[in-house]
Structure formats: structure tokens, C-alpha cells
N, C-alpha and C positions, 0 to 999 in steps of 0.2 A: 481561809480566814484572811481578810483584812489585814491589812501593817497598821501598826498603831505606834507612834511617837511617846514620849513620855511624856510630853507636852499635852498629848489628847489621855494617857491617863493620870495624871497627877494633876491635870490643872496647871492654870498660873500661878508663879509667886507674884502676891499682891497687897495689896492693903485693903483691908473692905471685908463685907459679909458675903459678896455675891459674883463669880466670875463673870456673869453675862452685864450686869448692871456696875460692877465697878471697874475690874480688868479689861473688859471690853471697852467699857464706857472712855478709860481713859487712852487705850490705841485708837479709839476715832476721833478723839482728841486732837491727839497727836498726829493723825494720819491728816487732819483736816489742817493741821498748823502746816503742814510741809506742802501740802496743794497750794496752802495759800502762796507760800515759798517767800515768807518775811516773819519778824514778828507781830502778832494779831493786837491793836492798839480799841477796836470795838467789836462787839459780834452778839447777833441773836440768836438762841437755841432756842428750834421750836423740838417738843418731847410730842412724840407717841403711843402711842398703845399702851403697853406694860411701864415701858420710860416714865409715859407722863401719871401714871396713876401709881405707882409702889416708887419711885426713882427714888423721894427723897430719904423714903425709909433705909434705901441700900444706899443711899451715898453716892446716888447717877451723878446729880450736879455738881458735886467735889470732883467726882471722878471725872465728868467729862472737861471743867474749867482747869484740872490738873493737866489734862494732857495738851489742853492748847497753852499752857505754860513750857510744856517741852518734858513734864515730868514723866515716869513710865511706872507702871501696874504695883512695883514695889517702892514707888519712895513713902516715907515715911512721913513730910511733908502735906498729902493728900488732904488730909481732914482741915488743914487751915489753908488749903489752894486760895479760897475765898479771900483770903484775907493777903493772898501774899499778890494777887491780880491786882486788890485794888495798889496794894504798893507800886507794882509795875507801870500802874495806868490803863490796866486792860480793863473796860468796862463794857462788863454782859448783861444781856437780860433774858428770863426764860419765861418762855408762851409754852402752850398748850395746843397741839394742832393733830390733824386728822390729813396724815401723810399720803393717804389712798391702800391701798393693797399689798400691804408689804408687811415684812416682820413686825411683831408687835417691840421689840427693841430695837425703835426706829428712833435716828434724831437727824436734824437737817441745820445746817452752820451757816449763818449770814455774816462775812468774817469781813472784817476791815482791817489794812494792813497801817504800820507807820511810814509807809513810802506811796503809800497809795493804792495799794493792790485790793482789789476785795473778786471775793468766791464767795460760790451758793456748792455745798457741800452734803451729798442727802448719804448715812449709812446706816449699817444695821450691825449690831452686836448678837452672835448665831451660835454663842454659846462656847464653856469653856474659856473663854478668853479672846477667841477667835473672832475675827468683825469679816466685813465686806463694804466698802464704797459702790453704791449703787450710781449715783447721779453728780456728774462735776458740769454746773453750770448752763445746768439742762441736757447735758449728753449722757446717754444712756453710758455706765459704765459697768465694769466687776473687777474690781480691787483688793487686793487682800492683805498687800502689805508684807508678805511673805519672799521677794526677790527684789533683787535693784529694779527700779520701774524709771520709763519716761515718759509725760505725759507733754503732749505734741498738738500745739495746735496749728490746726496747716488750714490751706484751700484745697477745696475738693476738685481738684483736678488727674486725668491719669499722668502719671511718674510720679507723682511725690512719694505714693509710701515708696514704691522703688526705690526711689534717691535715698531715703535712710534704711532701709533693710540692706542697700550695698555697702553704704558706710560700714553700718555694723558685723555686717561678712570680712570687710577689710579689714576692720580695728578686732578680726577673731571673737567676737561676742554673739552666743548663741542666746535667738530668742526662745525662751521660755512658753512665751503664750503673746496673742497680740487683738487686740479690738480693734476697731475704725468704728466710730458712731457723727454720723454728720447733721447738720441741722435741715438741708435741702440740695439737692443735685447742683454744682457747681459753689457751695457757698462755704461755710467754717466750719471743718469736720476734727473732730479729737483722735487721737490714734494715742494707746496705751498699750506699752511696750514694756510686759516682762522678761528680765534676760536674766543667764545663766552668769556674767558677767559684771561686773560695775565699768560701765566708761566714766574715761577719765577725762580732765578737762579742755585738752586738744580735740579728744572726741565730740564734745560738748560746742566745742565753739565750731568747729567744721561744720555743725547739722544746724546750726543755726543761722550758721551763713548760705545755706540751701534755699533755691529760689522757692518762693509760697510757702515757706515756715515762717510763722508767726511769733511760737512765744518754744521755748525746747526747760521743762521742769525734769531735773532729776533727782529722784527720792528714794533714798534709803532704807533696805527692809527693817521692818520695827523691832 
């Protein structure tokens, strides 16, 4: 038999009717607020499948403007997110779109940051609470939100994941699990690093002073 978490039998604590469409809805949320790695000042949800046809009955849209507020599965706040965005300044809009072949509790984040920052954020909520980040800015990914992660964007050259898989043997942080998804041989490839570990911010600034890293995001499990 399978190990089962009490997580996978009881469900989330949440606010809503629905794990997949409110507790999920709001860790992609959330997980898309921490990609963006600022606070989100515009952004467009486009809804798929199941999302864009039953969402508004479960409370998708509360739930997913709630987690890019920073709120989580159980605040209590969720049902008036709408209202407390527009206080913030956060100003969304939601489309209807036909995301390709994927979960049908698919939603994709066109997110504008107040410093400038913007992502294109594609995920899926896969039930129980549970989500997945498929696509950060066109790089194929699989995200779960479940370990400290860092999401890395380098040049596609040989040594660079070396350079940081050695750091992180030195700074004793064992990886988890690790992706590379590049856009073309020699050009801008992502590398998404789950570890057993959280680095700290020494660790942080060292990898990003590593020749061909780009940009170095660390995000916190949900």
C-alpha cells in the first residue's frame, strides 16, 4: 500500500466549497506571486477547462486574486479578495482561453510587478489542494511548491549547472529534484532546483555572482 499524508486524506484547511477550484486555486496564486518575486500591481487570468466554466460557482476567482494577495487556503478574508485588491491597487482581469492539452483546472498569470517585474505563469490545480507550475515564461517546468526551490535563469552553456550544484554541496544543501528546460542550444535556459535545505542569503548572493546567471529566485514551500 501506498503512504498517505493526512494532507492527501483529510484535504485542506480552506475557505470555499471546493479543494481543486478554491484551495488549489489560491496556492497557484500564491505560487505565481512568489515567481513573480514582488508585489503583483496588474495581471491577466486567463481560466481553462473546468476553471473557466464552473470557477465562478466555486469561488476560483476569489480564490485565485486571494493568493496573489499572498493570502493562503484558510483565511477568512477570501470571499472579499476582490475588494481588498482593488484597495491594494492590484488590477485584474479574467479571459477565457483554451490553454492546449492539459488539466482541465488549468489557469495561466500575466502578472505585472510594482518594480517592474512581469511573468507569464501557466499551472494546474490536480486536486485535494495540490497544484503544479507547468510553464514559467515559456520554459517547460514541474513545480509543486512542496520544498524550498530556486528558480535560475542562466545561459546555456557547459559549467554553469556545475557552478551551482557545487555551491550547493558546499553550503551542505541536498538537492531534492532538479529540471533544466532551455529555449535553444547555447541561449536562456531555466534550471529549477528543489532542495532538502533552504539557502541562506550568503548562499544566495554567491550564486548570483556566478559567471552566466542571470536572475537567482528563492521561494518558499507553500
Amino acid at each position: 500500500m501506498s503512504k498517505s499524508n493526512v494532507f492527501d486524506l483529510l484535504g485542506p484547511i480552506m475557505v470555499g466549497p471546493s479543494s481543486s477550484h478554491t484551495a488549489g486555486a489560491v496556492r497557484l496564486g500564491a505560487m505565481a506571486r512568489r515567481i513573480l518575486g514582488e508585489e503583483p500591481i496588474q495581471g491577466t487570468i486567463f481560466l481553462h477547462g473546468s476553471f473557466a466554466k464552473t470557477g465562478k460557482g466555486h469561488g476560483t476567482h476569489l480564490a485565485l486574486v486571494a493568493g496573489l494577495l499572498g493570502m493562503a487556503p484558510d483565511d477568512e478574508r477570501i470571499p472579499t479578495s476582490h475588494m481588498i485588491a482593488k484597495e491594494r491597487g492590484l488590477n485584474l482581469s479574467f479571459q477565457t482561453a483554451d490553454l492546449g492539452d492539459v488539466h482541465p483546472n488549468t489557469v495561466k498569470f500575466d502578472l505585472l510587478g510594482k518594480n517592474g517585474g512581469h511573468v507569464v505563469v501557466v499551472g494546474s490545480s490536480i486536486g485535494g489542494g495540490s497544484i503544479v507550475i507547468r510553464e514559467i515564461n515559456d520554459f517547460h517546468v514541474e513545480l509543486r511548491g512542496d520544498y524550498p526551490t530556486l528558480v535560475i535563469l542562466h545561459q546555456d552553456l557547459p559549467g554553469v549547472v556545475a557552478q551551482v550544484t557545487l555551491l550547493l554541496a558546499t553550503a551542505q544543501i541536498n538537492i531534492a529534484r532538479m529540471l533544466v528546460s532551455r529555449e535553444k542550444r547555447g541561449a536562456q535556459a531555466l534550471m529549477i532546483l528543489e532542495t532538502d535545505q533552504k539557502i541562506d542569503d550568503t548562499g544566495l548572493d554567491s550564486m548570483r555572482k556566478l559567471p552566466r546567471i542571470y536572475q537567482v529566485l528563492a521561494i518558499g514551500p507553500l
